[in-house]
N, C-alpha and C positions, 0 to 999 in steps of 0.2 A: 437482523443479523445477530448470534449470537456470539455476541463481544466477550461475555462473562467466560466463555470458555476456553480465551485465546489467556486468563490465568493460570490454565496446568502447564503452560509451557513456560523455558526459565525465563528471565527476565531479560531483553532484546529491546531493540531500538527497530522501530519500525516507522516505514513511506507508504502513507494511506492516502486517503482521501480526505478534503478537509473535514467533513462532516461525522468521519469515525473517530476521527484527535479525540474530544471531550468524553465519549464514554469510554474506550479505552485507557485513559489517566484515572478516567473516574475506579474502572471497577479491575484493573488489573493494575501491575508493576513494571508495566510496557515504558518505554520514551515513543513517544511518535514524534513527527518532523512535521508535520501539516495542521492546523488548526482554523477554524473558521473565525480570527480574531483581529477583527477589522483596522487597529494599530500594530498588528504586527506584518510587518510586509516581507519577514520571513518565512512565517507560517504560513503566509496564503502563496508566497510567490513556490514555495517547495513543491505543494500542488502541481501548480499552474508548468511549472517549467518541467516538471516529472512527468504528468499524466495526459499533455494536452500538445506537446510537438511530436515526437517520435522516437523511436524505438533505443537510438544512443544517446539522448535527451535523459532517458530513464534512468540507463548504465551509469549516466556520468553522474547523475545526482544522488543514485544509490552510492557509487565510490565517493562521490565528494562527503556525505556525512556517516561513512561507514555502517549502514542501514544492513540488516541481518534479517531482514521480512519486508514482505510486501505484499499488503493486503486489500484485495481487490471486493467492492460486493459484481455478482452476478451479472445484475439487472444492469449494469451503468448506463449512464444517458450520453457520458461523453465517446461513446462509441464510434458517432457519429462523427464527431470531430478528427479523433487522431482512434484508426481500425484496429491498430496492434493494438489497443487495449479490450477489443474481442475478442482473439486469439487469449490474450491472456488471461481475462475472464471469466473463457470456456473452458480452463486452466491446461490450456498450451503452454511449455517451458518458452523461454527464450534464452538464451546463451547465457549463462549466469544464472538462471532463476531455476526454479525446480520445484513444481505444482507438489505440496502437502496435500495427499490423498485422505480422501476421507475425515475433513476435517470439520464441517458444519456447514448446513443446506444454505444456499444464498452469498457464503465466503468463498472467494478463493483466497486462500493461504499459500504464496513462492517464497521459497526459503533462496536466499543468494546463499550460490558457491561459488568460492573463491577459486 
């Protein structure tokens, strides 16, 4: 994924995946909400309660910490698990979200509207 890129945009609080948290902090001026940091059981559960029940699971944790992106790789494996994160993926909107076109191969980038 190319992470570095998601630095020309301004600076946004964004709900990933746990595994994008650390290069994200690392190479832009992003917050993310997720982190793969095994004492923190914010950063894993933000994940887990966002990307892995469904579809108002998502809504509400993006409104609970006022998240302004959301950013999905492609390929995801939890597909399987909870479907609407294929639709969103293949960068289908959902009610609040709204797929950034043309943003870098592998990413999908939904910007939340309010």
């Amino acid at each position: 994924a190319n992470i570095a890129a998601l630095a020309e945009l301004p600076p946004a609080t964004f709900l990933t995946f746990h595994d994008l948290g650390p290069p994200m902090l690392l190479l832009t001026e992003h917050n993310v909400l997720s982190a793969p940091y095994h004492r923190s059981n914010a950063a894993l559960s933000n994940f887990f309660l966002a990307f892995t029940v469904d579809e108002i699971r998502l809504l509400q944790e993006i409104s609970r910490y006022d998240a302004e992106y959301v950013i999905l790789c492609r390929d995801t494996r939890l597909a399987q698990a909870a479907p609407f994160l294929s639709q969103l993926a293949a960068g289908e909107g959902l009610s609040g979200l709204t797929p950034v076109a043309g943003f870098a191969p592998g990413i999908t980038l939904l910007r939340v509207t309010r």
